[in-house]
N, C-alpha and C positions, 0 to 999 in steps of 0.2 A: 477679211481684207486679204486681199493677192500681193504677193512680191513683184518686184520690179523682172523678174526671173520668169513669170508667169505661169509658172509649175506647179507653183506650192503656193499653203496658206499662210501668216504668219499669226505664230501662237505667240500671246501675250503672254509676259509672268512679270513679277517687282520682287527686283535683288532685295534681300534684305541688308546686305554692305554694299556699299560702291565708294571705293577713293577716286575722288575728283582734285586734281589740280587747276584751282580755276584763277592762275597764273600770278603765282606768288603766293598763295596760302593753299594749302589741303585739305580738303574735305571730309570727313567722312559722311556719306550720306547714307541715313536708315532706316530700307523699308517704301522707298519713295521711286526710287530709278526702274523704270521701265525699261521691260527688253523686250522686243518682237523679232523673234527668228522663225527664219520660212522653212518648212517641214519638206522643201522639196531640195532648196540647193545649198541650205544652214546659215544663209546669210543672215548676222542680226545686227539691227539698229537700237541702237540706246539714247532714250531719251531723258531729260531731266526737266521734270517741271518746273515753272519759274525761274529760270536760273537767274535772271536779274535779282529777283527778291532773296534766291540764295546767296547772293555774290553780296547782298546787303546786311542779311542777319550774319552772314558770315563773318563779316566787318567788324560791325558792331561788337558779337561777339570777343572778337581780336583784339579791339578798345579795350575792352574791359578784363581784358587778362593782365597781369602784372608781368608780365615778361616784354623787356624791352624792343621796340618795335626794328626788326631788320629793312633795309631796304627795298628788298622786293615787296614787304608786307605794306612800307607807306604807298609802295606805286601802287599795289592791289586796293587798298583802302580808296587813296584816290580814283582810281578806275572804278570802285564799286560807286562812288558821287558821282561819275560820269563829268569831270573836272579835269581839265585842262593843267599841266604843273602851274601854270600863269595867275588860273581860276584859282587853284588849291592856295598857293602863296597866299593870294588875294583876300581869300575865308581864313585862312590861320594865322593873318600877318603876319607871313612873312616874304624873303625876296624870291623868285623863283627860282635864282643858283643855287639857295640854301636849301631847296625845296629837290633838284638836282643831285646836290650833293651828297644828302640821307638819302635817295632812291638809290645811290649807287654807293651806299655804304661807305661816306669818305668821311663824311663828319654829320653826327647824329644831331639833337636837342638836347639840351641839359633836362634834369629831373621837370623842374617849373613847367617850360617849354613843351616837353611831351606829355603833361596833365593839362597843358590847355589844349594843346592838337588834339588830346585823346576827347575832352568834352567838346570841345566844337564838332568831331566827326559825330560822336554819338545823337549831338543836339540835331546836326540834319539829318542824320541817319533818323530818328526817331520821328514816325509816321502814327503815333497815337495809339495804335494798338502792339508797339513792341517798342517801351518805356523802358529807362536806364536808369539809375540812381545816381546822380552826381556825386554824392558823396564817398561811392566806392570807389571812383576814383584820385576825388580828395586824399582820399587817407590811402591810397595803391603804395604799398613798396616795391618799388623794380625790382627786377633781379633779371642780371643778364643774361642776354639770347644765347641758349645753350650750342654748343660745337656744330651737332647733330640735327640740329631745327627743332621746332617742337610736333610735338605729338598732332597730328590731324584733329583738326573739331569738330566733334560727331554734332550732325544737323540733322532733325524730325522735320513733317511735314506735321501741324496739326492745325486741327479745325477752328475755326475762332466764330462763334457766333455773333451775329449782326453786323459784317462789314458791306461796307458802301460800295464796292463792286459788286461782280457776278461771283466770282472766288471766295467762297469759303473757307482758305484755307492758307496759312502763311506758314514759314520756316521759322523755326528757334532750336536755339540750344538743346543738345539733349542733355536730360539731366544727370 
């Protein structure tokens, strides 16, 4: 394949790290992120497969951490549903100021409140072949969003046999 450049070819490799900010949570992806730089002018493009389906395990993942949910994380979570704050209110009952107001860090959900936001996201998030335990969240003990954010979520590509698309292959947790 030719560069936009016309010069050169571009050679393929996959980073084994890539931090991705995929706007309010950190990624770490590995092993998966495509780069193609042209051997003539060194331009390279990076790709990331699926990123909707990353933006989803990513979530999910996030649900099921015990560390209290920041603001940019509930927008990114709603963003990864593809939810309007109106829609999001709507699925978690609750009002959409309130829904506002956690996104920008003014006032969060008590313990209850964010054990049911955390299984409602999980329940649609959950697409049959990437299944959550209710009861870890049940039993979750918070602990507060540390100063410094937390640690990037390391995200695999891996294979899953027999799914109903053309794809192969879904994002989860690395373990």
């Amino acid at each position: 394949m030719r560069c936009k450049c016309k010069n050169g070819l571009l050679e393929r490799s996959v980073k084994p790290e890539h931090l991705e900010d995929l706007g309010g949570l950190v990624v770490k992806v590995l092993n998966a992120v495509v780069v193609q730089r042209c051997s003539a002018c060194s331009e390279e493009m990076t790709g990331i497969p699926d990123l909707q389906g990353l933006s989803r395990a990513a979530a999910m993942a996030r649900a099921l951490s015990p560390v209290r949910l920041s603001g940019k994380e509930v927008r990114f979570i709603r963003r990864a549903l593809d939810m309007t704050q109106k829609d999001f209110a709507g699925a978690m009952d609750l009002s959409a100021e309130h829904v506002s107001r956690w996104e920008n860090d003014h006032k969060g959900l008590g313990g209850a409140g964010e054990k049911l936001v955390r299984h409602n996201v999980c329940a649609l998030l959950s697409d049959g072949s990437c299944e959550y335990d209710p009861k870890a969240i049940a039993n979750m003990q918070f602990v507060p969003f540390p100063d410094g954010g937390i640690a990037p979520i390391e995200m695999v590509r891996v294979r899953v046999p027999h799914r109903a698309n053309d794809d192969d292959t879904m994002w989860s947790e690395a373990a």
